[in-house]
Every structure is written in C-alpha cells, then in structure tokens.
N, C-alpha and C positions, 0 to 999 in steps of 0.2 A: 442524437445530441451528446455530446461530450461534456461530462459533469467536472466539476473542480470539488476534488477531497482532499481535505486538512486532517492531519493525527494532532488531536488537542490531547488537552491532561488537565483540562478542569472547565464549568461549566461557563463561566465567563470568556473564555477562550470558544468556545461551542456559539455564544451568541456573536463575540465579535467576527467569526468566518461566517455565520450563516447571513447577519446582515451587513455584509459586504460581498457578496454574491457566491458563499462555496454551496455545490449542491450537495453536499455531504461530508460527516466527518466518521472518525475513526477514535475509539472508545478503547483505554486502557483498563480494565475493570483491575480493580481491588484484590489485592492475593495471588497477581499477575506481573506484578512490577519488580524491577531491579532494588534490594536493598537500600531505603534512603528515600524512594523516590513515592509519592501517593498516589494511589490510583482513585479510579473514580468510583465510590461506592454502589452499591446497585440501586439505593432509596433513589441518589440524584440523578445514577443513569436512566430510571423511570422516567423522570423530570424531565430529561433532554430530552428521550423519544417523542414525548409529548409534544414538546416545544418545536422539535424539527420536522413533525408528522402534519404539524396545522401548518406550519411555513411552507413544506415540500422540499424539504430536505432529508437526506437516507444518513442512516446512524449503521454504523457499522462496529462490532465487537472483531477486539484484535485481543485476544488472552495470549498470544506468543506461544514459542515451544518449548517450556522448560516442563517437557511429558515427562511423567515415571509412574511403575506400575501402583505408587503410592499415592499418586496425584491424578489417575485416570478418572476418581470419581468426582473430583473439583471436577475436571472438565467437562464431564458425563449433567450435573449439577449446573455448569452455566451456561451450555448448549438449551438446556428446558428454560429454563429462565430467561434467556436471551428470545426466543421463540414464545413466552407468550410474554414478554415485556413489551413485543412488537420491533423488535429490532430486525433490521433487514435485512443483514445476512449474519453472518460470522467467518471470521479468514481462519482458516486452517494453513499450518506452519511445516503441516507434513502427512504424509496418507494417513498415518495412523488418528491422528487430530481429526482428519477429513471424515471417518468409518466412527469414531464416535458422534462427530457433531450429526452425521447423516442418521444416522442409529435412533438419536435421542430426539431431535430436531426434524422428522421428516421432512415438515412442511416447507423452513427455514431455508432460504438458497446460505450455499459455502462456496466461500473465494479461496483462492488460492494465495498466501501472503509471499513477499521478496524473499523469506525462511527459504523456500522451498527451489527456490535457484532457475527459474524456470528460463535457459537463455536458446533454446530453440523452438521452432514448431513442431516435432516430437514432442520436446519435455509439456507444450500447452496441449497435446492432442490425448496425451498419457491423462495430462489431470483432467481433461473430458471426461475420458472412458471411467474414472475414481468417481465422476457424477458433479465436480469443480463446473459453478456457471460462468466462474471470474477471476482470472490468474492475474498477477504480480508480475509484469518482466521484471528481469534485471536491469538495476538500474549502468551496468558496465555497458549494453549491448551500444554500439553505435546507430544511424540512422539510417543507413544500407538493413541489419538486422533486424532493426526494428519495424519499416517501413515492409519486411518480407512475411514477417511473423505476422503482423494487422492484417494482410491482403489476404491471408491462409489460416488465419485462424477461424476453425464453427466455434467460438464461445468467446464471451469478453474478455479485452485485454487490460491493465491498469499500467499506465506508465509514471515514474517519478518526475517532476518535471524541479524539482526544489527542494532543498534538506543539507543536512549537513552531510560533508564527502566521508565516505568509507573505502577505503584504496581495495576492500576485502568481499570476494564474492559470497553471497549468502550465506552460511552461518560455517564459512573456513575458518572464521579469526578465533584463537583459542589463548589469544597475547594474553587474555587476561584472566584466563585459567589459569597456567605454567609460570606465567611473569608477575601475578599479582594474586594469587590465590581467590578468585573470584570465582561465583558459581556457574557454570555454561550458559553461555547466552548472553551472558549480560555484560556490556560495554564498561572495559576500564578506562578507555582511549589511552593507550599505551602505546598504541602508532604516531602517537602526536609530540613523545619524547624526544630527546635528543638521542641520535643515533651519528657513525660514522661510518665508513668503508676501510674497513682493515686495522682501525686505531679509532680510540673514542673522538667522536667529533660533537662539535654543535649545530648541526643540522638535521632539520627533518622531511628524512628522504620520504618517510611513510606520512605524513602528513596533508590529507587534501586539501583543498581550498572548498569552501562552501559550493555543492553541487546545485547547480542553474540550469535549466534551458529555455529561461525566459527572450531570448533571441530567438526563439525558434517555434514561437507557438504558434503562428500560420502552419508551418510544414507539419508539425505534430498534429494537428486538429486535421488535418488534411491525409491523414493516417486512420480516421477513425476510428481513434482508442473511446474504449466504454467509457474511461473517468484518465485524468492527469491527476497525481496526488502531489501533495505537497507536507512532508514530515516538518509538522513543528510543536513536537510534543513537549520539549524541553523550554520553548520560546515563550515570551509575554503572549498576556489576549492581546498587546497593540502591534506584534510585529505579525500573529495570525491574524489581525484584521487588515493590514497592510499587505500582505501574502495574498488573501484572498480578494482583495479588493485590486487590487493591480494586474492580477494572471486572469482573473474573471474579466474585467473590462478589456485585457487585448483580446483573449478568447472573442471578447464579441465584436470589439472592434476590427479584428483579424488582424492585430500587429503583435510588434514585440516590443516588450519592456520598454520607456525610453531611459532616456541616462538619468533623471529624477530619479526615477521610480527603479532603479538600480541601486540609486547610489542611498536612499532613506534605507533598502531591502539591508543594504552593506552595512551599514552605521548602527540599524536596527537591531543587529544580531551580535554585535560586536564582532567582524565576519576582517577578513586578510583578503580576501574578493572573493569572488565565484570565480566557476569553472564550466566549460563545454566541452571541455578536450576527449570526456571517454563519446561524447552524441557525436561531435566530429571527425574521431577515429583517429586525433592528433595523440603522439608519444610525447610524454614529458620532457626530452628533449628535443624536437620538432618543434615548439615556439608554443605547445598546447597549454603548459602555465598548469597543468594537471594538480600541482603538489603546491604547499606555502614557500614564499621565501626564506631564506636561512633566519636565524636567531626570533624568531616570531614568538612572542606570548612566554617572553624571558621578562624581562623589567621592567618597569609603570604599568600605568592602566590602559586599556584599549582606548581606543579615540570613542570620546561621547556619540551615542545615538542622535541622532537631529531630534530636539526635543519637540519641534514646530511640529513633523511630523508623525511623531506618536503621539502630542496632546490631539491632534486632527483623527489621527488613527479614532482614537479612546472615541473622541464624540461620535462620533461614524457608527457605532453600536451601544453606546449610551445613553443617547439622548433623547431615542426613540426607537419607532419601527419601521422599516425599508419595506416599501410595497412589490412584495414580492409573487403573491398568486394571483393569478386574473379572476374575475370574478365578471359575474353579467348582475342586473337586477331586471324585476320586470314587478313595476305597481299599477294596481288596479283600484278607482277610484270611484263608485257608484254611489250617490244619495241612497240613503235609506239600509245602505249595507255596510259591512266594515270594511274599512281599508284595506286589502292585503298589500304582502311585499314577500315575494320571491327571491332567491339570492342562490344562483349557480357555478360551481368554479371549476376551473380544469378537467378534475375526476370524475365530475359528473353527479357531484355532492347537489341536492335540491334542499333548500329551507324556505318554509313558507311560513310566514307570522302574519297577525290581524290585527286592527285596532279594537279595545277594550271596546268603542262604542261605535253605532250608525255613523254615518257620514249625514253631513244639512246641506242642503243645497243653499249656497251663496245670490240671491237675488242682487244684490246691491252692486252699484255701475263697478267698471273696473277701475282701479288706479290709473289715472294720467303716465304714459312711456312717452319716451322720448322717442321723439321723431326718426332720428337716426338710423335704431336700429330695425333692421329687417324683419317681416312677418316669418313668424315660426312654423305656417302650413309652405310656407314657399319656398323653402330651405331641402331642396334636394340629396344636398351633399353637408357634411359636414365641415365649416371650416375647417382652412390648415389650424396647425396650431399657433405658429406667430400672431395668428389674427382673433384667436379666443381671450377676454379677459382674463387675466391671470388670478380672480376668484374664483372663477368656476372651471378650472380647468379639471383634469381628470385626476388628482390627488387633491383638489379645492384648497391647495396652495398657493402664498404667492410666490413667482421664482425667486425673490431674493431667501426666502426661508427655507426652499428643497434646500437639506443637505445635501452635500457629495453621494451621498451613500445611496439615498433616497432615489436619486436622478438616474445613478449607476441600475441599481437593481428594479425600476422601474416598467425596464424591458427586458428581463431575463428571467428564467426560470430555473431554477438547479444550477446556474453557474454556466447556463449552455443561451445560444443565442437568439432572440424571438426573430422572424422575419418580420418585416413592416408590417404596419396593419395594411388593408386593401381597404378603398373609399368607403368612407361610411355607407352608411343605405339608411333613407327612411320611404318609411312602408305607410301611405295613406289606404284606406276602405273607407267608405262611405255607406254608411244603412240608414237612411231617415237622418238623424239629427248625434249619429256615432261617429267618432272619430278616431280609429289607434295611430300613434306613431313611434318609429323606433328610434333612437337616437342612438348614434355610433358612438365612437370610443372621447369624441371632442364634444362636449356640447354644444349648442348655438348659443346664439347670445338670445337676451328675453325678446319675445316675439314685439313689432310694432302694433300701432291703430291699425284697424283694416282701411286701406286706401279708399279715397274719394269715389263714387258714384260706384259702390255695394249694391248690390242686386238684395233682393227682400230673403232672397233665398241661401242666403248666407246669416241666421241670424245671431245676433248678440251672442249668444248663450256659445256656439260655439267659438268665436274671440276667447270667451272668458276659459274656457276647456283648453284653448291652447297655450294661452297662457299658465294655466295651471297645471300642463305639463311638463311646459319649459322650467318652470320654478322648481318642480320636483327633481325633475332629472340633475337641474342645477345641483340640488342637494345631496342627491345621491351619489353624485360622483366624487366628493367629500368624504375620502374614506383615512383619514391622518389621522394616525396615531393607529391604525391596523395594520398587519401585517397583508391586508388587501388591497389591490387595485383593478380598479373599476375599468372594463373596459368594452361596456355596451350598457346600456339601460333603455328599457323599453315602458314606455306610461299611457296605461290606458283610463280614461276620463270622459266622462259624460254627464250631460244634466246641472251641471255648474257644481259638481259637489267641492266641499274644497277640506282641507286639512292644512294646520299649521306648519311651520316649520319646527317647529319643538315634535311634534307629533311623527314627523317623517321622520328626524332622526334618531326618535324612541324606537321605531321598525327597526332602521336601519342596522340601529347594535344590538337589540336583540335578535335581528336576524342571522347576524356577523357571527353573534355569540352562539347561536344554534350550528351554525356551519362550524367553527371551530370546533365543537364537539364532537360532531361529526367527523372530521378530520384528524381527531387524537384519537378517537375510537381505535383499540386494537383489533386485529385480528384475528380468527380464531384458528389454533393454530393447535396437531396433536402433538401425543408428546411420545417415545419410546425408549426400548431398555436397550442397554447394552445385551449381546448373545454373551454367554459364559466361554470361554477357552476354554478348547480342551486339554486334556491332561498328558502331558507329555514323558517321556519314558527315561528315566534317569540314567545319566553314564557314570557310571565309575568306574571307569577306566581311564588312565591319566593321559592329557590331553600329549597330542602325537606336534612334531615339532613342525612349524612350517616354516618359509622363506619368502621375505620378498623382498626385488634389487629394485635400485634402479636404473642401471648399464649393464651390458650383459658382458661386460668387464672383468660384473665380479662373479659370475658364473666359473666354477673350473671343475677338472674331474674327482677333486677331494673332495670339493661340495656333493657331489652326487654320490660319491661315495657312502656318506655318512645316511644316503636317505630320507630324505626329508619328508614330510608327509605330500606336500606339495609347494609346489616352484613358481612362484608368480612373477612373469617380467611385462613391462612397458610393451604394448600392443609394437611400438614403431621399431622398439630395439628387437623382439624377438623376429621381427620383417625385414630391419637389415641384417643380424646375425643370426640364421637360424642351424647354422652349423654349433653354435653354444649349447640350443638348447638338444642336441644328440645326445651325450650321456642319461641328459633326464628322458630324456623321450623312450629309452631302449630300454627302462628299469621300471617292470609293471608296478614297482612298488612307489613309485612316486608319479604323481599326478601334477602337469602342467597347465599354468592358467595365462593369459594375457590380464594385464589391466589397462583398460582407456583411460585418457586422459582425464581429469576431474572435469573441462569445461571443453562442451563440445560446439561450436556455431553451426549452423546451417549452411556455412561455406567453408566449410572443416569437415564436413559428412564425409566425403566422398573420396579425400587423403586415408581417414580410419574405415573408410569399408573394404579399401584397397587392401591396407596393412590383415584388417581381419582375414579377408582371402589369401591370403597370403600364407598368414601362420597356421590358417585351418588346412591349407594343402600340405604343409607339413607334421600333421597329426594335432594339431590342437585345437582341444573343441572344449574348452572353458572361460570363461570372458569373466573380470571381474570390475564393475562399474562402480561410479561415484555419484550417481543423479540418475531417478529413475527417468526422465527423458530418452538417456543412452540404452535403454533394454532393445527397445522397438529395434536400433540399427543392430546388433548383435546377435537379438534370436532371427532377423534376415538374414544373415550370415551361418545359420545354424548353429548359434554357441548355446552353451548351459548357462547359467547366469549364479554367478555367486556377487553379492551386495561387499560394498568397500565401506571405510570404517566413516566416510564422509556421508552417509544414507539416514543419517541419525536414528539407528535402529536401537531404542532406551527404550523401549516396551516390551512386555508379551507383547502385546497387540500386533505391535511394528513385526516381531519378528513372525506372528501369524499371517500376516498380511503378505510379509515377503512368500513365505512357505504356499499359499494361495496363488502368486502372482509368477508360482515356477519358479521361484529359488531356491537354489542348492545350499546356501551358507551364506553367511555376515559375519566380517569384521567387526567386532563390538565400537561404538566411539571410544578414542584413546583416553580419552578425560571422563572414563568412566570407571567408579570407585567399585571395588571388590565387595563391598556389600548390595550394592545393586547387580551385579554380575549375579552374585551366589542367588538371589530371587528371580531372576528372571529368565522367561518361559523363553528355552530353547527348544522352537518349534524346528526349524535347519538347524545344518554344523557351522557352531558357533565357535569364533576365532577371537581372540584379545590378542592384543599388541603386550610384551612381555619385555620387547628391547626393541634401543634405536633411537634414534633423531625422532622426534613427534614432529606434525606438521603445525605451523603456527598461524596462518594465513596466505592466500593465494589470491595474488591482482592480477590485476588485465593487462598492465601495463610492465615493461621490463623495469625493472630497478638496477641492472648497472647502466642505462641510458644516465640516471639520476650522478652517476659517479663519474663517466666519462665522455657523458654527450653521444656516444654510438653504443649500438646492439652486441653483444658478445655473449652472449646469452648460453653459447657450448662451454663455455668456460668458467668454472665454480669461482664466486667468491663470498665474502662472506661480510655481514652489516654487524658493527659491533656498536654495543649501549656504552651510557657514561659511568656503570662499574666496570667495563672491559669484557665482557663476557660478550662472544663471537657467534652468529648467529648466522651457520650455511646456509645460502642463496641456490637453490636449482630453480631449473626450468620444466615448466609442466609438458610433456609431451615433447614435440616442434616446436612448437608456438613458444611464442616470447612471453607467454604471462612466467610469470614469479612465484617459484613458492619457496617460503620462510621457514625453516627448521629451527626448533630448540639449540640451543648451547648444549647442554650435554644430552649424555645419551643414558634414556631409561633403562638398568639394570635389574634387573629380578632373578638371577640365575640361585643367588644364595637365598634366596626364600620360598623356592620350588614347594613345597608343605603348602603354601598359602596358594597359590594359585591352581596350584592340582585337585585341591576341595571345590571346585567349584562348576563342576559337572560340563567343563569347555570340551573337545573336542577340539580344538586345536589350538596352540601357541606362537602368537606369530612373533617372528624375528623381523624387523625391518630395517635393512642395507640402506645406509645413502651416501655417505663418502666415504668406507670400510673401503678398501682393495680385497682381492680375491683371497689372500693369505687371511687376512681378518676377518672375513666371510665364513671360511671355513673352522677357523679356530673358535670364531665362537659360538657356530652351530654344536661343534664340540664339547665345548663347556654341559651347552644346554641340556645336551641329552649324556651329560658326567662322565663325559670321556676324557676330555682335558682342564687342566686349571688355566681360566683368564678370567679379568677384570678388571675394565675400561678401566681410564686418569680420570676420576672425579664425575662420577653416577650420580644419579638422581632416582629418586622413587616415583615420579612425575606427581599423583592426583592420591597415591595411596599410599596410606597413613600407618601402615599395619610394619612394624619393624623396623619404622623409617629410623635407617642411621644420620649422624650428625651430619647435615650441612654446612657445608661455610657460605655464608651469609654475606651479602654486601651491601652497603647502605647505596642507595639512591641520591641525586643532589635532589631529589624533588619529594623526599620524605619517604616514599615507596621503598620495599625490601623485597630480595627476592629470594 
C-alpha cells in the first residue's frame, strides 16, 4: 500500500493531514529549524505520536543536516528520544547522521531524506548497504527514472508528489550562504529574485512554480513507491488538510486531481500555478512551464485563497473524528452472567470488558415490529448499503451528517486504499435452544414476527434472542465521534437475557478506550552509544597546492611546471583530450585525478563508465566523486575514490566514515568556516577550496533555454542580479543541467598564516573561466612565486581578515 506523508510544523496541521486521509507525517523537532521558524517541541511531539499511533498513522523525525562536531551530541540525544517516544523512524540527511541515528537508535528503522540526493539505483543500493530501510528520491528525476529506480529497488522508496519548487538538487544551493549570509542549509529563497541575462533584468529565470504531480497519481501508485510525500511545512493546517484530502481520495479513487481540486490547491497556497515539467522530462522551454512568469510577487497582493474552501478544509478536522481503523466487535450475552464486549482492530489489538452486574433474563412478550421488515435468522447475506437505514449504518450516522472527511477516510487506511468488502456472511449453529450469528460490515434491519404456522419447535424465546441481537449490533456499529470504524460485529445471546442500550454503549467506550491505549502503547525500544573516534595524527606541514579545471583548456605545460600536488579534471574532458593531461602524467611528483559529474542518472551510467575506461587506460587511476551513489561505478572501473566538496563531509564522523568506506581524501564544503576546519578530525587528506568561483546551485534543467528558447549549453554565459553583480553559468559534465558560480572569486593568497594552521593537506585552487595564462599565474602567486590579485575578491564564509567589501544595496532590502 502506498502511504500519503505530509512535512507539518505544528500540531493542528498533524490532525488536519491525519483526518483527511495522510498516513503519515514528518516532524521538525525544536533546535532543528532555520532561524525564525518553530519547531515542534518534544513535550507535543509525544502528543502527536500518541495521537497518530491510536489513529494508524507513522510519525516520522526529520532534524535536517546542519551536522558539526559540536552538534553530533544533539543528534546522538534525539535519535534516543525519538526511539523510545515511539516514533517510527528518523531520516538521515547524510551517512554520517545515518551511523549515529543507527548507533544510538538500534532498534529505530532510518530513512534516507531528499538531503542526501539519491537520483539513481546505485545512490538507493549504497544507502541499503549504510542499513537505510527508506530513501528520498529526488524530486528532479523524471518518470522514465523513477519508474526504473521502483522496479530495482530491495528497499523503500519515498517520492515528492507536491511542495514548493526548488530549481536546486539536494543540498547544491549555497545562494544563501554567499548571497545572504545565511547558515548552510537553510532556504533564503534567493532564486526567486529578480535576475537577468547579461544586464540586470526583472525576471525570474530561477524561480519555480509550485511542484505538483497530482496528474499523475495513477501512474505513480502504479510504480509502487512505499509513501508519496507532500512538503507543507510552511502552509496553513487548512491547505495540509486540503493536501491530504485531495491526493488521498485520488490515490484511492485511482485518478488525478480534477481542476477543483487544483485550482483551491493554487489559491490555497497563494501558488503562480504548479509544475510537471521535471516528472515529464519537459525543458523550460519546450512549453514545460518549469519556472514562474516574469514580474511575479513584485506589486499588490496575491489573489485570495477560496475562502469556501479552507472554512470546509478547517471543519474536515475540526469538528470531529474520521473513522479511520477497522475494528470487529464480538458480545456475548448470558442470564445469570455478565455481559462481555470484545473489540479487535487491524493489529490484532484484543480488549475485552464486562458489565458491573449479571444479566436478567427478560420473560416479558416482545415489542410489536412492523410487518415489513424481514426476519433476522433469515438474512443470509448482508444488505447492500442503499438498502440499510441510514441509523444504523456502519458509522450509525445519518448521510446527510457524514462529513466529507468522514465518508472519505471511511475506506482507507494510512492514506492507501481498502478493497471492497466481500459479502457479508452470517454464521448460524444450533445446540438445543443456542443460537450465534455474525453480522457483517452492514447491519440488517431489526428482525420481523416469526411468520404464520411456526412449528412448536421454534420457540418464543429464541424470536426474542434474535431480536436482541439485531438491537445490539444495531448499536454497536455506532462508533461517531471515535476515530473507529466498525466493520464486522458478532452477538452471541441466549436465554432471553437482555441489556439496555445505555449499558451497551457504556462497553462499547470503555472498550474503545481500552484499545486506544493499547494502541498509544510505546514500544520498547534499546538505546546505544556513539563508538569514540580515534585519534588522528597531526600534520604540520603546510598544506601542498592543488588544482582543479574545468576545460582542459586551461591545462598547459607552465601549470605542470609549477607542480601541483595534484591535477583534477572533468571525467569527459580528460576522455576527449588526453594528450593535455601528458605533462602531468610524466611528473611522479603530481598526482592526476578525474572528477564525475555531480548528478549521475541511470541512463548516464554507461556515457561515464566509458569515459572512466578511457582515462584509466591512459594512466589514471583516481576518481573524485560528488554523491556517494557514484563510488559503486568507479571502484568497477578500478579508481581510488577521493570525496568532492559536494559529500557534505562537516564531521569527524563524516570524515571517518569516508576513510572506512575506501577514501583517500575530501574536499572540505566551500561554505565551511576556518574554525570548524581547525577542529575537525582528518581521518583522509583533507583539501579546502582557498580560490575560485564557489558553486551556488546545480539544476536539472538548462538555464540559457530560459534566455533564448534553445540549448547552447558549450557556451558560457552569465545571469546577473538587480545590483549588477554577474553570476557565470557552466554546465555540469555533457548533460545540460546548470551550475551557478559566485560573482567573485574567493582570494586567500595574502592570508596564507591563517589557513596553513590548520593541519589541511592540501589547498585547492579551483579554475572555472581563468584561461590557461591565469591558471598558471595564480597557481604562482599560491605557492609565492609571483605577485597577483584578482579585480574585486571575496573572503567567501570567513571572517578572519576579512578586507572591506563594497556592498550593494538590494531593491528588495537584502545586502550582499
């Protein structure tokens, strides 16, 4: 069954997805959140598990990735608490999150979260083998890769099916590090500015439209994903109960969205429309609508929400409880003993409760029934349902009072879809003057007189028994205002005993309320430590200079001259020219590495296993990757594996993990401050970026499509903001995705003292539209052989020296 998960951000948002059909949501806990924003305490996230444990619904802890060796024991601390709170799993943002939460949490399953980038069937087989029951694809993959990834995956997958768009593959976007001084990880939405191509303009190239694939939930459900999620952490409880009440009822209906239920979704969110274009595999300019229109969310206010349908929303989990878990009864009714009432649900939960006193056997004639209706021993089959009174139906409501809500979640379980029931059954035995029967999920209607010329052998006594069983069941199927629904009840009666209807449904809620307890019950769940890291051997020796291009352009034989420590180029450039990389090849004293591209699909394997053969048969046997996914095709290829600055290696941990996992070396993340550097455990040779264009972001989609309607993607250009500051465009690999480089470029040549202290092993330089002259002059500089320095440097993320900026104001308040 395929679940529907909601990312809420408060508990009111938690009741309006569960009782409109989500089977699960996703929990930002407190001390985890972006600056500004509230998380959910742990007193109430107790509260929730509680709440969604008796309903059947799964709570999932997302704490994000903002790791450091300073913050591993928060994590360490909410892995134990999440595991015995009863929460059902925790997503991990990155292996090293993964080895604590498993550490601390044994018992606890861990997901895999969209952090972690995972867009092939390597990157989901990798986070197997880490002990992941439950990966995140990306939400860029189209329905070709996703539909390949589902069919091949051993472990569960989670797809986005709704949220707001991000043009940016998992945690590449740094806009709002570099551009807004913001802490890693956390959304400035800075892609949703005014940008231009070549000259300030008022459009936004980088701005998506609300991401949808509410067209397409047949063919997704038809993929057999574990869960569809739907992020709407930022949204009202009434646009998550609209969310979850729309994608759950096509789920079950097996449709898509109609234009209604589109257009409330649109209004709700204050939304410029939605988008299918990355599940379609349509380019922005192919008609795919990928991105917002020009001048968007510039003057007045967005158009009102439909008000009709968020006051509807709001009652839909207000005003009650949606019968959501099936449940059986089964009473038993003997003179002379007490009542019992059984009460079984899904799980396999039993509660059995008794009346305070005996039962009396009822001598007195029966009440007068109307003719009409039909004897209750003669009733084979259950009515349909058009044909049951609408008091005693299986919620013992009448239709005009079932809410929406109620009627919706009525046949569903977690968000996923019930099959029909199969024909009632009832079950007669006869022993002497006993009688059981079962009634199915409808009840009958109350039994008639026994028909004219009755044999002696049919007496009185049992009329009144069957009658008295009809009455109860009537009652028991009366489950309004629980979060149960009744969907069998079995009554066994003998002897004329009788009981009131006040009596029956004094059982009935404390039986209810025995199951419910049952149902919140946590767990028991161990708990374990973190293993200590070992102790690593300090360098003081100053770190050695390296190099990395991205054309082998700007290779030439002064670079090789000057000795680098070692040579990193693009897998596909060092495959077309490997006559470039000859000087470095011939000089034991520099070390040659390939880098793959940062996103690799499963119909992209087989272009980079080529290129790998390629450059391995011209001596190069080092690979340096962007997503642990990409190891599997590279150590097939016989490479060494050194981790790229994209791996988010910000621990020891991380970096023990990689040195475990057959790593030679890591690029530190660029947006990583000199005092975290100086603490942290270099388990491999660790490299910091020291100069260069920083990367800002990397889409799926080309971005001069956005400026000239066609692909040209070998040809640099560059998106500038509304202070003028120019922002080079390359392309990642072949492939036509896009990646975003800084305005300037980070200089640290003249504070060499500060970055020498801090026990690196190597200094990377990183090339991106330098020419070969400039390549070489300012490997130069680096290692104090020649005087240069760039027109208008930047310190990027560190603070230690930092000379004057000049500063530009923003039209939108913002400085950079």
């Amino acid at each position: 069954m395929t679940e529907l998960v909601l990312r809420t951000s408060s508990f009111e948002a938690v009741k309006a997805a569960v009782q409109n059909g989500a089977g699960g949501v996703k929990l930002r806990p407190e001390g985890f959140t972006p600056p500004g924003v509230k998380g959910i305490s742990r007193q109430e996230a107790g509260e929730i598990i509680k709440y969604c444990r008796v309903r059947g619904a799964k709570v999932y802890i997302t704490p994000g990735h903002l790791m450091s060796d300073a913050r591993e024991g928060d994590f360490a601390a909410l892995a134990k608490w999440a595991g015995a709170a009863g929460a059902d799993a925790i997503v991990a943002e990155s292996a090293a999150a993964a080895e604590i939460f498993k550490r601390c949490a044994p018992d606890m399953p861990v997901h895999g979260g969209f952090g972690m980038d995972i867009h092939s069937l390597e990157g989901v087989n990798a986070a197997a083998e880490l002990g992941l029951e439950r990966v995140c694809l990306s939400p860029q993959l189209d329905r070709n890769a996703l539909r390949y990834i589902c069919k091949g995956s051993g472990i569960e997958v989670e797809i986005k099916i709704h949220g707001t768009g991000c043009p940016a593959y998992g945690l590449s976007c740094r806009m709002g590090v570099f551009m807004d001084d913001r802490q890693p990880g956390f959304c400035a939405a800075t892609c949703r500015e005014n940008y231009g191509f070549g000259m300030p303009g008022r459009t936004r190239p980088l701005s998506m439209k609300e991401f949808s694939l509410g067209d397409h939930l047949p063919e997704l459900a038809a993929m057999a994903p574990a869960a569809l999620s739907v992020d709407s952490f930022t949204a009202s409880p009434e646009y998550a109960a609209l969310a979850a009440r729309y994608y759950s009822r096509g789920l079950r209906e097996r449709r898509g969205l109609d234009s209604v239920e589109r257009e409330n979704l649109k209004n709700a969110f204050y939304s410029q429309g939605c988008t299918d274009a990355l599940y379609t595999g349509k380019a922005a300019g192919e008609g795919g609508g990928l991105y917002s229109p020009h001048n968007i969310f510039l003057a007045g206010e967005p158009e009102e929400p439909s008000q009709t349908a968020l006051k509807t929303a709001r009652e839909t989990y207000a005003r009650g409880e949606a019968p959501r878990v099936q449940v059986r009864f089964s009473a038993t009714l003997m003179p002379g003993l007490p009542a019992t009432l059984s009460v079984e649900d899904d799980l396999g939960h039993i509660c059995t409760v008794e009346s305070a006193k005996p039962l009396e056997t009822d001598d007195l004639p029966l009440p007068e029934k109307k003719p009409a209706e039909p004897a209750a021993e003669a009733v084979a089959e259950a009515a349909p349902e058009s044909e049951i009174p609408a008091e005693i139906r299986a919620d013992g409501e009448t239709a005009p009072e079932t809410s929406p809500a109620e009627t919706d979640a009525a046949t569903e379980s977690g968000g996923a879809e019930i099959p029909a029931e199969e024909n009632a059954e009832t079950e007669t035995a006869e022993t002497g003057a006993e009688t059981e029967t079962a009634l199915s999920e409808n009840p009958p209607e109350a039994a008639a007189e026994e028909p004219a010329g009755e044999t002696e052998t049919a007496p009185k006594k049992r009329s009144g028994d069957s009658a008295a069983r009809t009455e109860i069941a009537a009652l028991l199927y009366k489950t309004r205002g629980t979060p149960y629904h009744c969907r069998q009840v079995f009554v066994h009666a003998e002897g004329g005993a009788k009981i009131s209807p006040e009596a029956i449904g004094q059982l009935q809620k404390k039986a209810l309320e025995q199951l419910s307890k049952q149902r919140a019950s946590l767990p028991v769940r161990g708990e374990g430590e973190l293993l200590p890291l070992p102790s690593y051997a300090k360098i003081d020796e100053k770190p050695r200079i390296t190099v990395s291009v991205q054309s082998a352009r700007q290779l030439s034989k002064g670079l090789a001259e000057l000795e680098p420590a070692l040579v990193c180029v693009p897998v596909f450039e060092a495959a077309a020219h490997g006559e470039a990389l000859e000087p470095f090849l011939k000089n034991p004293n520099i070390r040659v590495a390939v880098s793959l591209p940062r996103v690799i699909w499963d119909s992209e394997r087989a272009d980079v296993a080529g290129a790998l053969d390629k450059v391995y048969a011209l001596g190069v046997d080092t690979a340096e990757i962007s997503n642990p996914g990409h190891a599997p095709l590279a150590k097939s290829r016989g490479f060494k594996l050194r981790a790229g600055a994209d791996m988010e290696n910000r621990t020891s941990r991380a970096m023990e993990e990689l040195r475990l996992s057959g790593f030679g070396g890591a690029v530190l993340p660029v947006d990583m401050e000199f005092d975290r550097v100086r603490l942290l455990g270099k388990a491999v040779e660790s490299e910091l970026c020291v100069y260069g264009r920083l990367p800002l972001l990397t889409t799926q989609t080309c971005l001069m499509v956005q400026r000239g309607g066609g692909c040209a993607c070998g040809n640099r250009f560059v998106i500038t903001d509304d202070a003028g500051e120019n922002y080079p465009v390359l392309r990642d690999g072949k492939s036509c995705r896009s990646v975003m480089y800084t305005a300037k470029k980070l200089w640290l040549a003249d504070c060499r003292e500060e970055w020498e202290k801090l026990g690196l092993w190597g200094a990377r330089l990183c090339f991106t539209t330098e020419n070969a002259l400039e390549c070489r002059r300012i490997t130069a500089a680096y290692m104090g052989i020649e005087n240069f320095t760039p027109n208008e440097p930047t310190r990027g993320v560190h603070k230690i020296n930092r000379r004057p900026e000049r500063k530009k104001e923003r039209k939108n308040g913002r400085f950079r």
